[in-house]
C-alpha angles and dihedrals in degrees: 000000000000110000090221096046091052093044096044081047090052095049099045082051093057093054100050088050093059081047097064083032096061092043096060093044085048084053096055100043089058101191131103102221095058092032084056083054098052094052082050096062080043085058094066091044101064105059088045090061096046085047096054096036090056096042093048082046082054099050101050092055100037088118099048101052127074120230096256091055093042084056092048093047085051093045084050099058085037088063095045092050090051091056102043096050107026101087 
């Protein structure tokens, strides 16, 4: 099995399980103010994840891609950050 594609699963199961996590605990506080906290804390976590993921993906095919790929694949997520944290 390939090291970056487990790691980049693993990850991304680790996220989803704060996910659920955060939902039930969501669920059991029962009140807005501190449901709209907790998705809050979520917020951060998203964009972490997408940032590992790529850069382990990257890794793992750093000698299989040209420069000039490399530099598209960088300018890619840019543009998605951008766009997820710019309001």
């Amino acid at each position: 099995m390939d090291k970056a594609a487990f790691s980049m699963a693993m990850l991304r199961i680790v996220s989803g399980s704060l996910e659920l996590t955060a939902a039930i605990v969501i669920l059991r506080l029962n009140d807005v103010q501190k449901a709209l906290a907790v998705n809050s804390m979520l917020a951060l976590v998203g964009p972490l994840v997408l940032i590992s993921t790529t850069m382990i993906g990257l890794t793992g095919l750093a000698d299989k891609l040209s420069p000039v790929k490399f530099i598209w694949i960088l300018a890619g997520v840019g543009c998605l950050l951008i766009g997820i944290l710019r309001k």
